[in-house]
C-alpha positions in Angstrom: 12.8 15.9 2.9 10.5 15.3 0.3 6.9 14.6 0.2 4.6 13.0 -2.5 0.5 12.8 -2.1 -1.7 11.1 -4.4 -4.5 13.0 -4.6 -7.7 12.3 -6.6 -9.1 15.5 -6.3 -5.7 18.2 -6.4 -3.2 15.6 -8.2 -0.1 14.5 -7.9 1.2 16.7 -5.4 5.3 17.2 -4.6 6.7 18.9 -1.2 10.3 20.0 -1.0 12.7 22.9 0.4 11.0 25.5 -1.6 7.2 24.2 -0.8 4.5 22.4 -2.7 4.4 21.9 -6.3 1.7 20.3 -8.4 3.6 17.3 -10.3 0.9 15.5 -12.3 -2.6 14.8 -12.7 -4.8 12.7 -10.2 -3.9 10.0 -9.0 -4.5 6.9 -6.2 -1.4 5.5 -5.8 2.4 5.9 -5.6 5.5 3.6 -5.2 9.4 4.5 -4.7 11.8 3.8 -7.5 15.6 3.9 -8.1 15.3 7.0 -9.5 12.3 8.3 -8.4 9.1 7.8 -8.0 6.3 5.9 -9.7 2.5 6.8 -9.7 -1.1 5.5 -11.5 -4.1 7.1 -11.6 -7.5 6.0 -13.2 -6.4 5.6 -17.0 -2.5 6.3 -16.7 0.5 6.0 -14.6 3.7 7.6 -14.4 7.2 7.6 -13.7 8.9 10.6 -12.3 12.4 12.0 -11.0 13.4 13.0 -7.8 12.7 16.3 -9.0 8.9 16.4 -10.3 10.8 16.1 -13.9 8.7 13.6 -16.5 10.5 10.5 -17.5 7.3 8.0 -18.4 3.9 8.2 -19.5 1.6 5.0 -20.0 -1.7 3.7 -19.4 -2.5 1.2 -16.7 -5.2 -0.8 -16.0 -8.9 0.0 -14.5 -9.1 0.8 -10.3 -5.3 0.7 -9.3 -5.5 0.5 -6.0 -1.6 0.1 -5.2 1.6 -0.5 -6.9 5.1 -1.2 -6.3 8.1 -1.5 -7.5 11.1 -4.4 -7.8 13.8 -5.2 -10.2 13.0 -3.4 -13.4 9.4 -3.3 -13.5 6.7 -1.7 -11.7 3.6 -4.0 -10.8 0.2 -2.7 -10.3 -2.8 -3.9 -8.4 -6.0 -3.3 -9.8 -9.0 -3.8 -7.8 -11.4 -3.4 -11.2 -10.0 -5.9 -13.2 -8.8 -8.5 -10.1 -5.4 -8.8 -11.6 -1.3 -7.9 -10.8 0.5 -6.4 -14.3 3.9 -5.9 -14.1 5.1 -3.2 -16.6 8.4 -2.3 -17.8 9.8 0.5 -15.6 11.6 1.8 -18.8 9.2 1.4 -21.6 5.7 1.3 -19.7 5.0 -1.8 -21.7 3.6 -4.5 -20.5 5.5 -7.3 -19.4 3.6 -10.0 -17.3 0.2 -10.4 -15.8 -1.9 -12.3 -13.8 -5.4 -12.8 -11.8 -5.1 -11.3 -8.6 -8.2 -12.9 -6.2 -11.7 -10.9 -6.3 -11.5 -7.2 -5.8 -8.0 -7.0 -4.7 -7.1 -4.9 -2.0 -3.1 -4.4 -1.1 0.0 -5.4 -2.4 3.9 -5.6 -1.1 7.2 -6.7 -1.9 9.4 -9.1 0.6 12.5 -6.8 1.3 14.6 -9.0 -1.0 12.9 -7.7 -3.6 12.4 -11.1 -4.9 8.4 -11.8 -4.2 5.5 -9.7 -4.2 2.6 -10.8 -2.0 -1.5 -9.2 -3.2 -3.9 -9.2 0.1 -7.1 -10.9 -2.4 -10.0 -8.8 -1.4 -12.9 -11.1 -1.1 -11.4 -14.4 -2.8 -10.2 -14.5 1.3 -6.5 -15.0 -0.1 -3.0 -14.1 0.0 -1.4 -15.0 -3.1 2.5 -15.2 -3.4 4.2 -14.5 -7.0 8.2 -14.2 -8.1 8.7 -11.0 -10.2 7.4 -12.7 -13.4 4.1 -13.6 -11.6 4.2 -16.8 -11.4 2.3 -18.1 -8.4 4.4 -19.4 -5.5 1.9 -20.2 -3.0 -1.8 -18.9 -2.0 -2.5 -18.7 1.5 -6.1 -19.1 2.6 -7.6 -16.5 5.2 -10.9 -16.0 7.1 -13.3 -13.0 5.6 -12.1 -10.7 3.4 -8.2 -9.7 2.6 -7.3 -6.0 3.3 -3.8 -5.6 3.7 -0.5 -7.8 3.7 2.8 -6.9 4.2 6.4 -8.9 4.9 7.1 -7.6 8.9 10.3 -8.5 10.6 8.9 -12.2 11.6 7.6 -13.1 8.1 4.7 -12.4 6.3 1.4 -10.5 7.7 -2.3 -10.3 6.4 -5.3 -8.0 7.4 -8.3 -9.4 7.5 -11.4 -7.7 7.8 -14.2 -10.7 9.5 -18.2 -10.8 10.6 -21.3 -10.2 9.5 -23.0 -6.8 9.8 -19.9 -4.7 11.3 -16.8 -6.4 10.3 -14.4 -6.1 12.4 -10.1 -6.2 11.7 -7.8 -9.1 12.3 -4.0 -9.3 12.0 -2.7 -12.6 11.1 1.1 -14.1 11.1 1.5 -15.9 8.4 3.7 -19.3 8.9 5.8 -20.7 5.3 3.6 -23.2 5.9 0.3 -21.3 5.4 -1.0 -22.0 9.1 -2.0 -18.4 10.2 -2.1 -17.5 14.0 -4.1 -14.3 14.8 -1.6 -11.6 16.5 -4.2 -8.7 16.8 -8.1 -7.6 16.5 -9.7 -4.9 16.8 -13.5 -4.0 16.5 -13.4 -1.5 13.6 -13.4 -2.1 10.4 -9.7 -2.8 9.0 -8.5 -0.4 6.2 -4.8 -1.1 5.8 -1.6 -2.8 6.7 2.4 -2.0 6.9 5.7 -2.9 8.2 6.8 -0.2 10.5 10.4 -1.0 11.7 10.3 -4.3 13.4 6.8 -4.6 13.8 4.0 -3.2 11.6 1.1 -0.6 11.4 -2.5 -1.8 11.4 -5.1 0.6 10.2 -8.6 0.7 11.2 -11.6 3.2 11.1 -10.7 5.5 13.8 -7.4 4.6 14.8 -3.8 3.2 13.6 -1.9 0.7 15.6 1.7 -0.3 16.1 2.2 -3.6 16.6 6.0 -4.7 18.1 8.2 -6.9 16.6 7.0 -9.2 19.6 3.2 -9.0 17.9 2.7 -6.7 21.1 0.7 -3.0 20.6 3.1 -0.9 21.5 0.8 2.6 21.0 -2.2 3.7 18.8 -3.0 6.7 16.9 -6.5 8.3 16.4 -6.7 8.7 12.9 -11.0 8.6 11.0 -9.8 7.0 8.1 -6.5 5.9 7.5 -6.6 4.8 3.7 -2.8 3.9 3.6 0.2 3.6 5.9 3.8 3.8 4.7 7.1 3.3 6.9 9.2 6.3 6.9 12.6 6.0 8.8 11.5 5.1 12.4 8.0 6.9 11.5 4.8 6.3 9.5 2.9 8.3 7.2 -1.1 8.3 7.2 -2.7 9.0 4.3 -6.6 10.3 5.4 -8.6 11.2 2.4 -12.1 11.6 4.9 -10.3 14.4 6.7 -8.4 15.7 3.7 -4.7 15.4 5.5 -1.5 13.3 5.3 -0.3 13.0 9.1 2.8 11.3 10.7 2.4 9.1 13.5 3.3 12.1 15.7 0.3 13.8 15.5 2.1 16.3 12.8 0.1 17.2 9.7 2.2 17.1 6.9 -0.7 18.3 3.9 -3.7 19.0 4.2 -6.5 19.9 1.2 -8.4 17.5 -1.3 -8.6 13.7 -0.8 -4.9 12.1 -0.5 -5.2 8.1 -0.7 -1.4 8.1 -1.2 1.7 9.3 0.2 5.6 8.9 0.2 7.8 10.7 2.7 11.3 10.4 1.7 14.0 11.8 3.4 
């Protein structure tokens, strides 16, 4: 088992058989690779091997606040500069890029690998591209756009709604673009994932697991889950309030600094 954290105040931080090991400067965000794994922090990003080794340096844009990766490139989400760049996962260069909605929030890619969907921030979006960014579709939602992720039964979009408190709503998304709400709750929303059939919805205070049936199956007390990532049957929580990266167990897996980013891979 290894573990990576993105961490803004300790760094890029690496767990494996022989225990932790500082890998890289700080960072927000994290994605899996082929060969490894891919990181960006506030001026550059990264890729790295399995082993913590150094195989890419380059820059990336202002306030990523997620990437992934597909094909042969790695796209990042920047919430500063409301846009989606997609960068060549062997030179760093960059390769396409496009606007993104207004403040940007999460991104994903459908388990093809094919299309990557960006939750819009407050634009109130969910914008479809193919690999070379090229728009596919945008999908209008109420409020603001937290989270989006493909689930078993298509795509999913957080959405954080009101005036005053906002409050979190989960949305199925048809092909279509008509959206049927599957799941509110009364804190504010902070992030979204596919967990096994169904998916994880994060709010202030708790995380939820929603069935492949759009049915809660069990919730997790958790202050401030600032991202959830499917882990073989499990999910990791990344908590930067409470310093700690916890499975959906209850087990704390680091704890220390301000982790907005982890990868459990086994």
């Amino acid at each position: 088992m290894r573990l990576w954290v993105a961490d803004v105040e300790k760094g890029l931080m690496r767990l494996d058989e022989s225990g932790w090991h500082g890998a890289g400067p700080p960072c927000r965000a994290l994605c899996r690779m082929k060969n490894g794994v891919g990181w960006a922090g506030e001026r550059e990003g990264g890729c790295m091997d399995g082993q913590g080794k150094a195989l890419l340096c380059f820059p990336v844009p202002p306030g990523v606040c997620a990437m992934e990766a597909a094909g042969n490139a790695l796209y990042l989400l920047s919430a500063d500069a409301d846009s989606l760049t997609a960068l060549d996962a062997a030179t760093g260069q960059i390769r396409f890029s496009a606007p993104a909605g207004a403040y940007p929030r999460a991104l994903a890619v459908s388990p093809d690998g094919k299309t990557l969907a960006a939750a819009g921030g407050a634009s109130g979006e969910v914008l479809i591209f193919n690999l070379s960014l090229q728009r596919q579709a945008v999908f209008r939602v109420p409020g603001v756009a937290v989270g989006v992720c493909f689930a078993m039964r298509g795509l999913m979009a957080l959405c954080a709604v009101g005036e005053g408190e906002l409050t979190a709503l989960a949305l199925r998304i048809s092909p279509g673009g008509v959206a049927k709400e599957v799941f509110s709750c009364p804190q504010m929303p902070c992030c979204l994932c596919r967990a096994g059939d169904g998916c994880a919805v994060g709010c202030c205070g708790k995380v939820c697991f929603l069935s492949a049936r759009d049915r809660l199956s069990r919730a997790f007390a958790c202050p401030c889950p600032q991202r959830v990532r499917a882990a073989q049957g499990a999910a990791v929580i990344a908590d930067p309030w409470q310093g700690r990266v916890l499975l959906s167990d209850g087990a704390c897996l680091y704890r220390g600094g301000s982790p907005e980013d982890a990868l459990l891979i086994r």
